[in-house]
C-alpha positions in Angstrom: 148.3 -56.9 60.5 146.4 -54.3 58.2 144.0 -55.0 56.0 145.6 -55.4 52.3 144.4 -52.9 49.6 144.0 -54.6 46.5 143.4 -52.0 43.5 140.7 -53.1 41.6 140.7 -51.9 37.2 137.7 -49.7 36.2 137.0 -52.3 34.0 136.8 -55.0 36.8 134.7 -52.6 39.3 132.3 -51.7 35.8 131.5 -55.2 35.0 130.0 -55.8 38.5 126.9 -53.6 37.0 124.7 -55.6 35.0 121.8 -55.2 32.7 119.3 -57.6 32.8 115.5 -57.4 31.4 114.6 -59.8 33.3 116.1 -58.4 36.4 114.0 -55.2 37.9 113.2 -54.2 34.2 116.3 -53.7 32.6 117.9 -51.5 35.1 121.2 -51.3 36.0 121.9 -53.6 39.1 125.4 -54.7 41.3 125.6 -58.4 40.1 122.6 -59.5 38.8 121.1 -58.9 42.8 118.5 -56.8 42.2 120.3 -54.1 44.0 119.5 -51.0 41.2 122.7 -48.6 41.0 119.8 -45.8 42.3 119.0 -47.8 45.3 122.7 -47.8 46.5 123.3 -44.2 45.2 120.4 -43.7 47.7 121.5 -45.0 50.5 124.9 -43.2 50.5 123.2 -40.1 49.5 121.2 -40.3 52.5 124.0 -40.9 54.6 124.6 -44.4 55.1 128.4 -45.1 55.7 130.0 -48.2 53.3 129.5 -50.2 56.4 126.4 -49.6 57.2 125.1 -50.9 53.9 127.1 -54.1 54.1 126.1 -54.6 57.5 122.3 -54.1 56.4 122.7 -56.1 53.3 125.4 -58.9 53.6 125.7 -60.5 49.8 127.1 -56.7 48.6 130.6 -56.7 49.1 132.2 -52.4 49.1 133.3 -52.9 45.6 130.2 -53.4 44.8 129.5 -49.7 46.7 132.6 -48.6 44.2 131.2 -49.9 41.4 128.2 -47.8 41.8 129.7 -45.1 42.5 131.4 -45.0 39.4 128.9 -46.5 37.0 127.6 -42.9 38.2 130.4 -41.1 37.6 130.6 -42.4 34.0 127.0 -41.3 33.6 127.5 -37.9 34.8 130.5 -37.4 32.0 127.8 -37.3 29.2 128.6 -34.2 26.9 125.5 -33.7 25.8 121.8 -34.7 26.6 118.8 -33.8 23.7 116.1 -32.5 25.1 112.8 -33.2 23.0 109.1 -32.0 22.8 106.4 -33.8 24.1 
C-alpha cells in the first residue's frame, strides 16, 4: 500500500514557524526547535533532498520542510520594502 497524502491548510503548515525571543533571538524557527527557517532554506538551497534533512535531523518532520518553504514564499510576496539612509 502507498503512502496516504494528507493535505495539510496553509494555516496549519504556517503555525509550525514560531517566534520566540528566547529561542535563537527572536528568529523564526520550525516548532520552537531552534531550527531557524534560514538554516533549512539553506540546506535545500544547497542541495539537500527532503530526505536527506530528515535523515540528518530526525525531530523535523517534511512539513516542517513545507512550512519553511512557505513561510518564505509569504515573505517574498512583500509589495514594497523602504529603503532608508544610514
Amino acid at each position: 500500500m502507498q503512502g496516504i497524502l494528507i493535505a495539510v491548510s496553509e494555516h496549519e503548515l504556517l503555525s509550525r514557524i514560531t517566534r520566540d525571543p528566547n529561542i535563537c533571538h527572536g528568529k523564526p524557527v520550525v516548532r520552537g526547535l531552534r531550527y531557524p527557517v534560514s538554516t533549512v532554506l539553506e540546506w535545500l538551497a544547497s542541495g539537500m533532498t527532503a530526505e536527506e534533512i530528515l535523515q540528518d535531523y530526525p525531530d523535523l518532520e517534511m512539513d516542517d520542510l513545507r512550512a519553511a518553504l512557505l513561510y518564505a514564499a509569504r515573505l517574498s510576496e512583500v509589495k514594497r520594502v523602504e529603503l532608508f539612509a544610514r
